[in-house]
N, C-alpha and C positions, 0 to 999 in steps of 0.2 A: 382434724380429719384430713387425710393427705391420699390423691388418686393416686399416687405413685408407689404405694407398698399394699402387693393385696396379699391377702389374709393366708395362712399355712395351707387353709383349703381352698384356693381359688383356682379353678380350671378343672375343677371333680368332676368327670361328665356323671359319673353316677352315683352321686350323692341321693341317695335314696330319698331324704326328708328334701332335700332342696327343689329335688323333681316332683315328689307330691305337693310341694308349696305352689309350685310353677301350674301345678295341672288345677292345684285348689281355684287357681283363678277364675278356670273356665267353668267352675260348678254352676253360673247362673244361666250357664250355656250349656247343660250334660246333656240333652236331649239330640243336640246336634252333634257333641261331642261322641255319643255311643257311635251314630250312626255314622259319622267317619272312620270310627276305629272296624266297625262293621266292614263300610264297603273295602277299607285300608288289606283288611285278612282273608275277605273274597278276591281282589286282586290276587294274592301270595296264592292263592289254588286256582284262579282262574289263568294263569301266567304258563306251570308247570305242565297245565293238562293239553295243552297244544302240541307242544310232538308228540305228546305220547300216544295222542290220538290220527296224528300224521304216520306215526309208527302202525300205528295198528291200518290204517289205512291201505300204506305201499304193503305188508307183507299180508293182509287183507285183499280188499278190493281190486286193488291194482294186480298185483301179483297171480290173482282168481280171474281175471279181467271181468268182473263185476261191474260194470257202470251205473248201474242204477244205487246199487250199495254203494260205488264211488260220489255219485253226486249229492246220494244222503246224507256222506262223512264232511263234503264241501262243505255243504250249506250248514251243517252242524258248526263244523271249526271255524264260519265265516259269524255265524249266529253268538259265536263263543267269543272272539275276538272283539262283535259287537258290545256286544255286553261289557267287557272288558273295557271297553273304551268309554261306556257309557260311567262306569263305575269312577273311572280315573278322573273325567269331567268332574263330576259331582264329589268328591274324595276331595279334590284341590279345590271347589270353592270352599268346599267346609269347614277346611282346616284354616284356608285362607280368611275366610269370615270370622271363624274363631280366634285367630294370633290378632287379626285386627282389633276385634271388640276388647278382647283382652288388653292390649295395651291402651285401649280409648280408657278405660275403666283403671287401670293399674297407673298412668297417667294424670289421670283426674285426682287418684289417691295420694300420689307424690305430689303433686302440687298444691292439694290442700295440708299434705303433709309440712309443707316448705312454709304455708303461710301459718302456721301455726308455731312455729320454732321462737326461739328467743333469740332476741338480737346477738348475743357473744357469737352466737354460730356462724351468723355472717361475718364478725369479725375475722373471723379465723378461719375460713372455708371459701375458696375461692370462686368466684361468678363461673369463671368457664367449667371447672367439675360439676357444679350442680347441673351448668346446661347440657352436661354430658350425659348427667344420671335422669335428668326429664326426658331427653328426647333420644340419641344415637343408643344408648342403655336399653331404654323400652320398647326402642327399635326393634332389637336384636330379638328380644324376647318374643315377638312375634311370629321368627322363622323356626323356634322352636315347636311352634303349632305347625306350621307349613310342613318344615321338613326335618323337623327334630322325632321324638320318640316314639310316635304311631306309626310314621313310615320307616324310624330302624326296625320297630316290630313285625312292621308287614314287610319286608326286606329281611328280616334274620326269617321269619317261618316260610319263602317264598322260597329260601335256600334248603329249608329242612325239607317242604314238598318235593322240593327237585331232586334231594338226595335219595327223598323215599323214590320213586318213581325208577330211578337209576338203578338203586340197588335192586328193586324187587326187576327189573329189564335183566340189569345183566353185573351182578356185582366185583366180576375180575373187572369187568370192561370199568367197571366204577372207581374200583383202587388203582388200577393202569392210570385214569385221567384225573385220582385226585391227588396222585405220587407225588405232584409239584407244590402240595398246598402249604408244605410246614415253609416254605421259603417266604410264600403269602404271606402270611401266619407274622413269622420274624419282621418283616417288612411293613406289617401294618403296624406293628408293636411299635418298632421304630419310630413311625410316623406319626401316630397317635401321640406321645411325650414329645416329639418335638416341637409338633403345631399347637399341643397345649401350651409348651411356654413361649412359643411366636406369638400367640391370641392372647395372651394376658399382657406381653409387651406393646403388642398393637393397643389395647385398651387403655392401658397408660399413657401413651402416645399420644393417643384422640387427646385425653383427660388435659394432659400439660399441652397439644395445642389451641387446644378451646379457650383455655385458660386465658395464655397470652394473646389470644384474636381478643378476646372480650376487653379485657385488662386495657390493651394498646389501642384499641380504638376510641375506649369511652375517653381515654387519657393523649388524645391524640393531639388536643392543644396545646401541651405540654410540649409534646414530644415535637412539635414544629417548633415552638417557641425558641427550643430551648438546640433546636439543631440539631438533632438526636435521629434524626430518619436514619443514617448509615451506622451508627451504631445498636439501634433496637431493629433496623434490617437484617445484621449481623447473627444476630440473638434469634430472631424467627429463624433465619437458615439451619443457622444448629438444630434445631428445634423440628423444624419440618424435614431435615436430613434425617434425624432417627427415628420419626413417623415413615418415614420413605424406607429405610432401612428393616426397620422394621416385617415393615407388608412386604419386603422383598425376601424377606428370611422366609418369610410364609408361600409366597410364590415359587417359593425355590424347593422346599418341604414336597408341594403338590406337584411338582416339575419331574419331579426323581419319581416319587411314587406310583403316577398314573403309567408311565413306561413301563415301569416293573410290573403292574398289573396286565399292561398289555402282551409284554414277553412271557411272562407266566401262563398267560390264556391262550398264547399259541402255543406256545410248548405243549400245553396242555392238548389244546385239539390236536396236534402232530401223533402226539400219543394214541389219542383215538383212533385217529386214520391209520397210522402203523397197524396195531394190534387189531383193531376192530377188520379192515382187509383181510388178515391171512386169518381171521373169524368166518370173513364172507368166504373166503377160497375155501376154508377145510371145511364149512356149510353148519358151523359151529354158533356163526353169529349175522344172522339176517341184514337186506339191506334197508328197511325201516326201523331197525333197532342203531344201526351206524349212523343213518341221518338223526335221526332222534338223539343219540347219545350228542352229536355233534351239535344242535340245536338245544339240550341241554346245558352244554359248558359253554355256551354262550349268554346264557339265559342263568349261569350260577356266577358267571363272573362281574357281570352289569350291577345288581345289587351289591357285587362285595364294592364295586367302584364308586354304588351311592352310596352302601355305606360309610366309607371314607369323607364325602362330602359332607354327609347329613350327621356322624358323628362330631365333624369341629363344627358343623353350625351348633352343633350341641355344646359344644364346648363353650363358646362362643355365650351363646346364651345364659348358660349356668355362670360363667365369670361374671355378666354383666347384672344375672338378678343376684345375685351375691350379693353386688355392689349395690343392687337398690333395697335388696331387704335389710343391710348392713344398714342402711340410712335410714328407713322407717320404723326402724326395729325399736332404735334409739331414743326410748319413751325423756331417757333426762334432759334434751333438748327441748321438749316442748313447754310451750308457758303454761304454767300453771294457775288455775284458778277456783275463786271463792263462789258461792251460789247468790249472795246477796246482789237482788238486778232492781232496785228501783228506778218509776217510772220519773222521777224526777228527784233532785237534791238539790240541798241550798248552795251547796258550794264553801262551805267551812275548809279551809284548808291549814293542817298543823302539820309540823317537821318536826320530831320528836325525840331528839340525842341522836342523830340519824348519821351515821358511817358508809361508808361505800367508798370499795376499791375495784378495779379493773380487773387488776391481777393481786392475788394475794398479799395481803398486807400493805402495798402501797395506794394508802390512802386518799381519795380526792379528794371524798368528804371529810370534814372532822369534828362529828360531834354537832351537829347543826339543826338548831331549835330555832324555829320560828310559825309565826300564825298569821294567818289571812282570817279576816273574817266574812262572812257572808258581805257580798257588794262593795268592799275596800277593794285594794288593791297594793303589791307590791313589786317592787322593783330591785333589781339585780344588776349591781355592777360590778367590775374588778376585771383584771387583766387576763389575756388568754392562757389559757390552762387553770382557773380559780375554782372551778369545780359550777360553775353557773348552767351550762347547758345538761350537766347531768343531775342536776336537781332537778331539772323540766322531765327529763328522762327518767325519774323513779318515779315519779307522779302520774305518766303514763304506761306506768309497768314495764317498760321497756329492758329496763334491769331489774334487776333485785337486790336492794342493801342487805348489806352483813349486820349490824348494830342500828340497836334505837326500835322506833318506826315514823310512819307516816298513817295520818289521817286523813278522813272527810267525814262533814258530819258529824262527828266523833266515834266514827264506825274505821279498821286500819285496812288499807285499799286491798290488804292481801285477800278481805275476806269479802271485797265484791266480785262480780260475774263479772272479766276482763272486757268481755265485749261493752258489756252494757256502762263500766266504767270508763271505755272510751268516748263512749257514746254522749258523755255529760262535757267532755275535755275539748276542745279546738285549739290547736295549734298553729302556727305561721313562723316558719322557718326561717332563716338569711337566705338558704340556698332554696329554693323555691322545684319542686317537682312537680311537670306539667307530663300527664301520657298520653299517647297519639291519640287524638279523638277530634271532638269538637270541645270549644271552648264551655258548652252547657256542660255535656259530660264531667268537663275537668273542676269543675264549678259545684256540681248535685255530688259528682264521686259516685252515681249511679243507687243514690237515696229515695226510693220510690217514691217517700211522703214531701219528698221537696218538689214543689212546684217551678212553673218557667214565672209567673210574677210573682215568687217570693223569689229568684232569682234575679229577676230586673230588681224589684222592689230596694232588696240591698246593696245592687251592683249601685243604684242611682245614692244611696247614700254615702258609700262610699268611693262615688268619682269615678267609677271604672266602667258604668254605662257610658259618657263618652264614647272613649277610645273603643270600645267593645262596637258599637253599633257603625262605628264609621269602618272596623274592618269590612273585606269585599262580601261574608254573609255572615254579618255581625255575629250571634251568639252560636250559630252554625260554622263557624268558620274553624276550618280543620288546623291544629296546630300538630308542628313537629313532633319528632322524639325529644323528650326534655323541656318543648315548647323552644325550639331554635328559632322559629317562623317569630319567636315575639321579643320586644326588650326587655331586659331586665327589669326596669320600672313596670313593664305591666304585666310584665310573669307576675310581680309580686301582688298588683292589686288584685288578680283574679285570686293569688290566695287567700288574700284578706278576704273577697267575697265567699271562699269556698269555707272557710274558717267560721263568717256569720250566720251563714245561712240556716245552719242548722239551729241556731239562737243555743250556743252550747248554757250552760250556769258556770264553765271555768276558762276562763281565754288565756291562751300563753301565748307571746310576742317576746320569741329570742331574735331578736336584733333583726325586725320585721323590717325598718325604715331602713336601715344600712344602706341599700341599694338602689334608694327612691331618689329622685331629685328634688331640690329642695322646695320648686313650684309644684310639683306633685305631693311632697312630704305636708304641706299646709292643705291640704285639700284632706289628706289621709287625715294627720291628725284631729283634723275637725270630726270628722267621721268616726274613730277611734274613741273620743270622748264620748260620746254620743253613746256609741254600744256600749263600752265598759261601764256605763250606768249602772247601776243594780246589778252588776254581774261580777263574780271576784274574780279578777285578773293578774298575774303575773307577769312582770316585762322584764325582758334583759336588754338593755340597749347599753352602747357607747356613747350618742347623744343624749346629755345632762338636760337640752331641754325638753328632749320626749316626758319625763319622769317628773318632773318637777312639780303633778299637782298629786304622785302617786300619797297611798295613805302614808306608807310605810319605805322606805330604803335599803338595804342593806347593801354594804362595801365588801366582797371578799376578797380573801389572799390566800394563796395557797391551800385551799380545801377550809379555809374557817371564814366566819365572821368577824372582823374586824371593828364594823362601823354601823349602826341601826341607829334611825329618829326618820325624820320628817326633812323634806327639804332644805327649810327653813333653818330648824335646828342642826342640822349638818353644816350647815354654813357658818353655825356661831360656833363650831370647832373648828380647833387649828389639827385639820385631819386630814385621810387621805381625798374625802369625799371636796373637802374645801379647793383643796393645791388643783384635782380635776375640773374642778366647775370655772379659778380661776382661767387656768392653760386653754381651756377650749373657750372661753370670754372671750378671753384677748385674742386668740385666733377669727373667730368671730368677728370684732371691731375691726 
């Protein structure tokens, strides 16, 4: 999926189906929705009828010298303009209420949409587009209710009232003042195709700078380490140069335009006052009919100037829900799953001729048959890239094998209920992920049924009560982004406790201890044995002596198995398993 090429219809302001998709939204809100479009069309006749009733006034009232039928015409067109104003208040929260609910709701739908996905998407889909397509995207969609398509409709029939009124006044005086329109006309056409494809570049723009903000700062250790500030500065300039370029092509579009509209609108009343005069002098054409007219073509050109406005907010919008229905739409992306949810399982775990590649044909796995049985446990070693962490990886759904399958129970995982089969699994990663909260949060993972002492309970058995109570508000105490605020050694045991607490039936520990120190790693692994009791476990570690009481071994190489027995028996081969256990010995001594 790439923000940078959008689709042959991107920028359709009137894409008929994409506009009813867009209004589908607000069906949980039509009651509000009518009544906007209501006060929206009463504005468009309540707008027009003002001079014409100023008109009929001056060649009325004034002209009779009526005062008492003048002060009834006042208070009428003051009563009128009341109204009018009262309508416009209520019009703009409506719309306003509405664009907002809608995006709260259309929002909330993208985000569960987002966690629902399969891992490949992230692979291949970048962090700052998607932050585009949750928030600046949904944004946008919001002005579509403000000042997208109810107010081009009450603005195009505000124009058709004004016409009727003109023509039925005085319709030469009407084709004299609207002799300038076909230049409008050309000018808007213009306008219109060119700020479509400035709004589609600008959205690209966002897309690819979102991107590299997000990218460059999560990576920003790197990029100090490594010296790199002036050349990834380099790279953003580019970058925020044609965002900058961009909005200036669009600035520049709206710069030309609005003067032509303004020139055209005098020219236009010029007209009036010309011909509509030597109206008044030959007594052909009244002087309430010439202010009127004159207060007309002021009052048909105002909308055509919002329309301008309010169609690229349209445009605007329609590019950016494109791009979010283009995303939700995308039913192959989401993980798929079985209905089997039991409330508990033993934990049998088999790997069954089991295949898996990234990318087509290139194999990580190959062919790879093994069994755990209920309360054993196995262990997983072999050098980086052996295919070990994406083992752990099929077992939590996370991908999907091509060949073979995988078990529990003797039931194949594809055909349990994905939630409830994670729900059995606990994991503890090398790289440990802490999110802003408190330390309890990051611990329960916001588990209703997990209590604060079955939270101590395990923190204390696995050593991390300590450390945990002596920060400044122990289990309350607010950690970073990422968990910055902590060390690595205790990022890692709050995940060991986040991992047991839920008391899973299948514990995986890819390379949990890696990062522990080694007065800290004896503390863990006491604690470690202790749960892995009765529970089938999987570990992949580099330290040989984590493993050493596991049931089961295996050695990988390149996507297979190599090496399987028991510790012990591993050692009376002359294998890969032996030559490892020596090299890290003697490191050790």
């Amino acid at each position: 999926m790439s923000s940078s090429t959008p689709s042959a219809n991107s920028g359709k302001a009137f894409n008929k189906a994409l506009l009813f998709r867009i209004y589908a939204l607000a069906l949980p809100y039509k009651g509000k929705l009518v009544i906007a479009i209501v006060l929206t069309l009463s504005m468009a006749f309540l707008g027009p009828l003002r001079p014409y009733l100023i008109q009929y006034t001056l060649d009325n009232e004034v002209m009779k010298g009526d005062m008492e039928g003048l002060v009834r015409m006042i208070v009428l067109i003051f009563l009128l303009l009341l109204l009018q104003s009262l309508f416009q208040v209520w019009s703009t929260i409506l719309t306003n209420f509405l664009g907002q609910r809608v995006i709260r709701d259309l929002r909330n739908k993208v985000y569960r949409y987002l966690t629902s996905l399969k891992l490949p998407f992230y692979d291949k889909t970048p962090v700052g587009t998607l932050v585009t397509r949750t928030v600046s995207d949904i944004e946008t969609i919001a002005d579509v209710f403000s000042e997208g398509l109810v107010n081009i409709m009450g603005d195009l029939l505000q124009i058709v009232f004004i016409l009727g009124f003109m023509f039925y006044s005085d319709w030469k005086l009407t084709l004299v003042s609207l002799s300038v329109l076909p230049i409008l006309i050309y000018a808007g056409y213009l306008f219109k195709e060119a700020v479509r494809k400035s709004f589609t570049e600008v959205r690209n723009e966002v897309a690819r700078l979102n991107t590299f903000v997000q990218e460059h700062i999560q990576g920003m250790q790197i990029v100090q380490l490594f010296n790199k500030q002036q050349v990834e500065y380099g790279k953003f300039e580019t970058i925020n140069a044609s965002h900058r370029n961009a909005n200036i092509k669009s600035v520049f579009y709206y710069s030309v335009f609005f003067p032509v509209v303004e020139v055209v609108a005098a020219v236009s009343t010029a007209l009036i006052v010309w011909y509509g005069a030597r109206g008044v002098l030959a007594d052909t054409t009244t002087v309430g009919m010439l202010v009127s007219f004159i207060m007309f073509i002021n009052l048909f050109f105002r909308p055509i100037r919002q329309l301008a406005d309010r169609f690229n907010t349209l445009q605007m919008g329609m590019v950016a829900s494109e791009r979010i229905f283009k995303l939700i739409d995308d039913s192959t992306q989401l993980e798929t799953s079985g209905t089997y949810a039991p409330e508990a399982i033993k934990g049998t775990v088999v790997f069954e001729n089991c295949w898996f590649a990234y990318n087509d044909n290139q194999w990580v796995l190959k062919d790879i048959s093994v069994t755990v049985e209920k309360g054993n446990s196995l262990a997983i070693i072999g050098a980086t890239g052996s295919g070990k962490s994406s083992m752990i990886q099929l077992l939590g759904r996370l991908y999907d094998w091509q060949k073979g399958n995988i078990l529990i129970d003797g039931i194949p995982i594809r055909d349990y209920e994905i939630h409830a089969l994670r729900r059995h699994i606990a994991v503890v990663l090398q790289d440990v992920f802490l999110f802003s909260g408190s330390v309890m949060d990051n611990i329960k993972l916001y588990h209703t049924n997990v209590t604060d002492e079955q939270v101590i309970a395990v923190s204390k058995q696995l050593g991390a009560h300590a450390f945990i109570e002596k920060l400044p508000n122990g289990y309350n105490q607010q950690v970073l982004e990422r968990g910055a605020s902590l060390s690595v050694g205790q990022r890692q045991l709050i995940s060991f406790v986040r991992a047991m607490v839920t008391n899973p039936a299948i514990l995986i520990l890819d390379e949990a201890t890696s990062s522990v120190d080694n007065e800290t790693e004896k503390v863990v692994q006491q604690a470690i044995q202790t749960m892995m009791q009765n529970r089938t476990s999987i570990v992949i570690a580099h330290r040989l002596s984590t493993i050493e009481h596991a049931t089961e071994i295996v050695v990988m190489q390149q996507g297979s198995i190599i090496e399987r027995g028991t510790h012990q028996r591993l050692l009376e081969v002359d294998g890969v398993y032996k030559k490892l256990h020596q090299v890290q010995f003697a490191k050790s001594q």
